[in-house]
N, C-alpha and C positions, 0 to 999 in steps of 0.2 A: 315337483322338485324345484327348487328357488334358486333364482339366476345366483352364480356366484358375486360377491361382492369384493370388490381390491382396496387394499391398505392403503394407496396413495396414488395420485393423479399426475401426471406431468406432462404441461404444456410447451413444447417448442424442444423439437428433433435436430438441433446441429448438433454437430460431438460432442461437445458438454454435456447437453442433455441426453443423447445416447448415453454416452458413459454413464452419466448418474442413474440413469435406469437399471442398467446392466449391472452395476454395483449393489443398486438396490434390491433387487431381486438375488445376486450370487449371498447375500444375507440374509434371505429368508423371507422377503417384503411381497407381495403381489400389487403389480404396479400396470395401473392402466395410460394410454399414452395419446395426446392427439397432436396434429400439428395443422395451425391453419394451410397448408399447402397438403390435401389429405393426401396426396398420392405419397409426400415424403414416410405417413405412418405407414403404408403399406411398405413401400420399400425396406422400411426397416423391418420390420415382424417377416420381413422374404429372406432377413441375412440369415445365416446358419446360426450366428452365435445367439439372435433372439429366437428361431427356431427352436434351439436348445433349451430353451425354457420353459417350452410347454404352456398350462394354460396359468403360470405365474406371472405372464405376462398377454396384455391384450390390446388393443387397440381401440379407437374410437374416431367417427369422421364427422364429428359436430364436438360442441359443447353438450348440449344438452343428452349426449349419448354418454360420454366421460364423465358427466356428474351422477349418471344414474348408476355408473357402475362400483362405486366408491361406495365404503362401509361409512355409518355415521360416528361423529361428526368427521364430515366429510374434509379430504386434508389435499389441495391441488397447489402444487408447486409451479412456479410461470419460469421458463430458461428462455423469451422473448427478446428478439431484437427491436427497435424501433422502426424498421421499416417491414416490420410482421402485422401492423395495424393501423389503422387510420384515430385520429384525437375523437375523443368522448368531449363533447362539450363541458359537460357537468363538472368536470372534475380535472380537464385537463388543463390546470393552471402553468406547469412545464410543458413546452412543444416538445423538446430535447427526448421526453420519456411518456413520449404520449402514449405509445404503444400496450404500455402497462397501464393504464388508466382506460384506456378504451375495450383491455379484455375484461378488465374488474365491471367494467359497466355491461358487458355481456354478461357476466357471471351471474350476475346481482338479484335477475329474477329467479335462477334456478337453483340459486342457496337456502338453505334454513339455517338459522338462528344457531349461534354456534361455530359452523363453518370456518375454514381456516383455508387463507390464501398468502401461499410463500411466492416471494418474490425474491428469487435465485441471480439476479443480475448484479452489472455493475450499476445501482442506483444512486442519485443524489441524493443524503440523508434527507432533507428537506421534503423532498416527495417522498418518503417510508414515513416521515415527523405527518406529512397531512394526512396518507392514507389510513395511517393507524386510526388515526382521528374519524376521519372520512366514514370509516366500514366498521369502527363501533360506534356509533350513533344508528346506525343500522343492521346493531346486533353479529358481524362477522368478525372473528377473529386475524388479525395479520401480522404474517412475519416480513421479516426485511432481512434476508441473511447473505452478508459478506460468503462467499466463498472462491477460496484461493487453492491452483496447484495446477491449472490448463487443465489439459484433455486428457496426460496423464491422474491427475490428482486425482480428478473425474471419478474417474473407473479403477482405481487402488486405494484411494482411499485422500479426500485432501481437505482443509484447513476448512472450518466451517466456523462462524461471527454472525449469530441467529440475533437481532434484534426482534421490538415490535409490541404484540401483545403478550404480557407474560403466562396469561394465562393457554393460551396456544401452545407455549412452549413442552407442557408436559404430554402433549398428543403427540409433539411431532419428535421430540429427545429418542426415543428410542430408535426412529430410524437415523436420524442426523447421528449420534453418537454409532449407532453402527456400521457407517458407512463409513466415517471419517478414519483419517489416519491416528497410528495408536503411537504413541511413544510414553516413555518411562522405563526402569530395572526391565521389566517384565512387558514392554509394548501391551499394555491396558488399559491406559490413560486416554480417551478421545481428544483429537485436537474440535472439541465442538462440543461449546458451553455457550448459556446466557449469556450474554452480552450485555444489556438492560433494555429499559424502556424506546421504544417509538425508534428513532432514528440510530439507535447507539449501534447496532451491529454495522451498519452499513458506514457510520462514521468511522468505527475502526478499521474495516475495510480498506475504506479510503485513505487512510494513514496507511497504513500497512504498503498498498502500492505506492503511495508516495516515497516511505521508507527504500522500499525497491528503486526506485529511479535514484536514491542516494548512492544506495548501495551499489548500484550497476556504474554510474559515474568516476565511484569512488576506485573500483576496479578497474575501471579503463584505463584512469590517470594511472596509476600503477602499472597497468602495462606500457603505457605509452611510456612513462620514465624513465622502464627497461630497457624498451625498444631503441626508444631515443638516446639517451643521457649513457647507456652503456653495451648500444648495438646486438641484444642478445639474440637468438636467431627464434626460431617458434621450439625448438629443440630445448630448446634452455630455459623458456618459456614455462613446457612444459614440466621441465624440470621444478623449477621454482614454487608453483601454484599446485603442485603434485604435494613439497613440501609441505606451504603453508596450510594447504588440508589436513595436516596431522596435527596443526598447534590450537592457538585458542580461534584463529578466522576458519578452522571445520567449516564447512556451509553449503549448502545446496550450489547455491550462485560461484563460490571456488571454484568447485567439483565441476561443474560443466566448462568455465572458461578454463582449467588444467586439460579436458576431453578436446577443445574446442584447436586449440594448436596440435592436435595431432591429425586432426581430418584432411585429406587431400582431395583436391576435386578429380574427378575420374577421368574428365576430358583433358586437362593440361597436365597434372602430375603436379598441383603448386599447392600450395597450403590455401586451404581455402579461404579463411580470415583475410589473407592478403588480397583475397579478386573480389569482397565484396567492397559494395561503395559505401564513404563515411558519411552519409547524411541517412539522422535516426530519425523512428517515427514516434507516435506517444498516441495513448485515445483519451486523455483528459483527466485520469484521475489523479497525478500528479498533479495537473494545473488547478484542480480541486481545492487539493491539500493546503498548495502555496495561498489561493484567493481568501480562502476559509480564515489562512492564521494571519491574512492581513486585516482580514471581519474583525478576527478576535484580538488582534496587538500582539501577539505571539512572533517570534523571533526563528520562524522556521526556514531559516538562508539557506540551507543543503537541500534541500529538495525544491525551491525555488533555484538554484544554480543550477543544477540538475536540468531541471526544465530547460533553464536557457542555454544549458549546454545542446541539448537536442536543437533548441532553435536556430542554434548558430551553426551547428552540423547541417539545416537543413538549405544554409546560405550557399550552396557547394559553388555555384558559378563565381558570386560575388567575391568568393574565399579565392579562389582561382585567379579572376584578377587582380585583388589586393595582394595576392601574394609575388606579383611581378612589379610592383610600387614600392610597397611597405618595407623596412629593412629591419631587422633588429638583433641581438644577438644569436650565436648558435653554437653548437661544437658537442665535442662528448664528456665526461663525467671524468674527471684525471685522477683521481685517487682512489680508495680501497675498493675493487668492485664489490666483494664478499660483503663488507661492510654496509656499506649502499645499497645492498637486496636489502639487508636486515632493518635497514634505517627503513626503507620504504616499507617492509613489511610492519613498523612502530607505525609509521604515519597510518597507513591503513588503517591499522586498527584503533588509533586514538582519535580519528575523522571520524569510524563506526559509530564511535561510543558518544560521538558530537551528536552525530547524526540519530540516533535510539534517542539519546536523551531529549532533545526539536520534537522529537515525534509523540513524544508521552506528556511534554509540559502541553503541547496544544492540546492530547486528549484529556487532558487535565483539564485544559481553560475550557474544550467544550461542554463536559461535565457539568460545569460547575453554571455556566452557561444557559445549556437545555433542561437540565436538573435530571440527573441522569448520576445511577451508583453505580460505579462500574469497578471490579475488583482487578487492580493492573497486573496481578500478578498472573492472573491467572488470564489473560490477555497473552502475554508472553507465552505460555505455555503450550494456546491456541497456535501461534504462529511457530511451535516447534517444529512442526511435523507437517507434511502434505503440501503447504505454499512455498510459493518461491523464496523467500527470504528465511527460510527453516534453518536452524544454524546451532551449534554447541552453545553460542554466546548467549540466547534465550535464557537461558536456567541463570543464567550469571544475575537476569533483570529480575526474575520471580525469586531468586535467593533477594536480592536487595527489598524487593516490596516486601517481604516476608518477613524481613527485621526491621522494617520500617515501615508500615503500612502511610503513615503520611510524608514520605518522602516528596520534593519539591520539586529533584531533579534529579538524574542517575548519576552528575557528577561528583552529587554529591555525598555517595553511597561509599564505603572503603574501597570496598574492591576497584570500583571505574576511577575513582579517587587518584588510588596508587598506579594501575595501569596508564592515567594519561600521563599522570608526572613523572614516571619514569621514560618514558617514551617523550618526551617534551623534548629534549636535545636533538634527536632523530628528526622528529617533526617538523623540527625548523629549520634543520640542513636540509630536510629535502623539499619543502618549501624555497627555502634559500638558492638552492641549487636550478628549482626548476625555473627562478626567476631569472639566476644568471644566465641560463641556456634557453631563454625564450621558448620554454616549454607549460604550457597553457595547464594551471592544476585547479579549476575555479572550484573543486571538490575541497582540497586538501585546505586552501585555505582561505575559505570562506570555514569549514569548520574549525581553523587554529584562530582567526580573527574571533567566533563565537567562544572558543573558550578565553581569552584573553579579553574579551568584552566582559566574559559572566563573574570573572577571578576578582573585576576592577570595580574598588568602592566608590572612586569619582572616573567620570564619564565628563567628557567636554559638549555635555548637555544644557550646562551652566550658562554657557554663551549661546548656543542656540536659543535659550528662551530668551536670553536678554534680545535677543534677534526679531524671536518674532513679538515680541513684547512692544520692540521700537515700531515694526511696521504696521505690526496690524491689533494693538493695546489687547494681546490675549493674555497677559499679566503671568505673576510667576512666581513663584513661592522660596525662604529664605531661609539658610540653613542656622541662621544665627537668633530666628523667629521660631523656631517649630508650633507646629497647630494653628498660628496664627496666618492670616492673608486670605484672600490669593493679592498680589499687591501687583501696582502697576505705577509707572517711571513715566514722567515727560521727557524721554529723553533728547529730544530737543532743545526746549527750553532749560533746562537744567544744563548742557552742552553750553547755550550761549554764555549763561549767569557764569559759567566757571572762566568763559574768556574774559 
């Protein structure tokens, strides 16, 4: 009788990779499991719920035991931290993600031709751009797949951004799509499609959380507005963010901050929001996002503010003393309060629609970039369902891509069109407002500055070059010349001759 053979591999046992197993398998998958710390796979194969499984699931305490239990071509998924392995010379040109480079380099004798190696983590596109490369020159297939939703998502089903070799992709679709979360009429639709070649799954990825750090920003200021500018208590809080879950801001990220004002800590009786401390954390992929679109020239200020908002929350001493120096105004909000929810709930959402739109021109620019065809619409559609930034407003972007497949920008779509301009008076009262009352919005309008930058046919860019034209003769081109130049000004000597 012949050993039994399992559908798919999975290396590295924290929750994530528990749950994804445990998913895998509650679909019908037979999934073998190792983790360099072997005692962790025993542990796990000892809980009840992978008990429950019988022999759908199994264990392994090497590599070379976990490859030989795998059907061909064999399909091993990596959920590896970077302090789970030491750097592969050969190949480990990022320190940051050596961990994954150094398992690929154990793998490498015990593959055949074929083989396929997913890489399940938060990776830098750039290392998935090499590996791809790297492991077909030596015949192995690799994926690079974004996946978004935590430890829930995990194990119910969550947002899956498969980049890499495309040919890989039809071995591995059937489990990825039936793991993933479903949405559509009839919840049927996988959130977990192709993404494109070499780096693109994992480059959406990385937008996607960057997206998320706008988004989470963007809701703070909006509480703090409340908080602040109209003293609401968490009661009222909850009220408000209760409502706005029924209109067009629906979203996962609502839905928990509306949950999040009602929790009381158990030890003091006080709302719990209020006893933690305000300095945030971050693991980088935001800072990704921002570094990448400055690579690219791309104009992505919401999720670079974003960032520096975390950095500035994480100044808490400095804040502390600055705040016994520094003076500036303050008070509360004196006019319509009803009004003022509603204004804030415009701004929100007209900074959202800033903010999606930053995040699709950069994967636009990378695109076009790495050479990479990526179908936006259906990107959107991926981020419906299972990740954190899952939201009604999605459908609104794959209806735009849908009637416009080369759209440039989402502002430029009717629908986002009409939502920002009629929310535009809103937006800049409460901008307006939050300036009067020295209340900190670098969300709200760093995205009304980006739309009033993108509206505007001249920019006072004019004089910049003539600036750097003067110092440093990088010359500059003339609107009354078109095609012609690049031209360049003594402007010194020209200054003298006119005196």
């Amino acid at each position: 009788m012949s050993e039994k053979k399992y559908d798919i591999g999975l290396m590295g046992l924290a929750v994530m990779g528990q749950n994804l197993v445990l998913n895998m398998v509650d679909h019908g998958f037979d999934v073998a499991v190792f983790n360099r710390t072997t005692s962790k796979v025993d542990d796990f194969l000892a809980t009840d719920e992978a008990k429950s499984k019988g022999d759908k699931l199994t264990g392994a305490h090497s590599l070379a035991e976990l490859v030989s239990k795998l059907k061909s071509p064999r399909k091993i998924m990596l959920m590896i931290q970077s302090k789970d392995a030491v750097p592969a010379p050969e190949i480990a040109l990022y320190p940051n993600n050596a961990a994954v480079d150094a398992v690929i380099q154990d793998l490498l004798p015990l593959l055949d031709k074929g083989d396929i190696i997913i890489d399940g983590g938060n990776t830098q596109f750039k290392d998935t751009e090499r590996r791809t490369k790297f492991l077909a020159d030596k015949g192995i297939r690799f994926i690079g797949t974004g996946v978004s939703g935590g430890e829930e998502g995990a194990r119910k089903g969550p947002s899956m951004m498969p980049g890499g070799d495309p040919e890989a992709w039809e071995y591995v679709k059937p489990i990825f799509q039936a793991i993933s979360a479903k949405v559509g009429p009839n919840h049927d639709v996988p959130c977990a499609e192709w993404v494109g070649n070499r780096g693109a799954g994992h480059y959406v990825k990385m937008v996607h959380n960057g997206i998320e750090y706008g988004d989470m920003e963007l809701i703070c200021e909006a509480y703090w507005l409340l908080k602040k500018a109209l003293g609401f208590t968490n009661e009222e809080l909850y009220e408000v963010f209760r409502d706005w879950n029924k209109g067009e801001l629906d979203s996962y990220l609502i839905e928990i901050t509306r949950d999040i004002f009602t929790v009381k800590d158990p030890e003091t009786k006080k709302h719990l929001v209020d006893l933690i401390l305000d300095t945030a954390g971050a693991k980088g992929t935001g800072k990704w996002m921002s570094q990448l679109a400055l690579d690219l020239g791309v104009p992505s200020t919401l999720v670079t503010e974003a960032v520096y908002a975390r950095c500035i929350s994480a100044m808490k001493e400095q804040r502390i003393h600055a705040s016994k120096i520094l003076t500036g105004p303050s008070g509360t909000y004196k006019g319509d309060r009803k009004e003022f929810v509603d204004q804030v709930r415009q701004a929100l959402y007209a900074s959202k629609i800033c903010s999606y739109a930053q995040g699709y021109v950069q994967i636009m620019a990378a695109a076009k970039e790495y050479d990479w065809s990526l179908k936006y619409g259906q990107i959107a559609m991926l981020w419906r369902g299972g990740c954190i930034i899952r939201a009604v407003f999605l459908e609104r972007i794959k209806e735009a891509f849908d009637e416009n497949p080369n759209l440039e920008n989402l502002l430029l779509a009717p629908y986002f069109k009409s939502e920002v301009e009629k929310s535009q008076s809103a937006w800049r009262n409460v901008v307006k407002t939050a300036v009067e009352l020295g209340i900190p919005v670098p969300g709200f309008s760093t995205a009304l500055t980006y739309f009033d930058s993108y509206r505007s046919e001249n920019l006072p860019a004019n004089l910049l070059q003539a600036q750097r034209d003067y110092f440093g003769a990088h010359t500059y081109k003339r609107v009354d010349k078109p095609g012609e130049g690049p031209f360049h000004t003594d402007w010194i000597n020209v200054r003298e001759v006119e005196k």
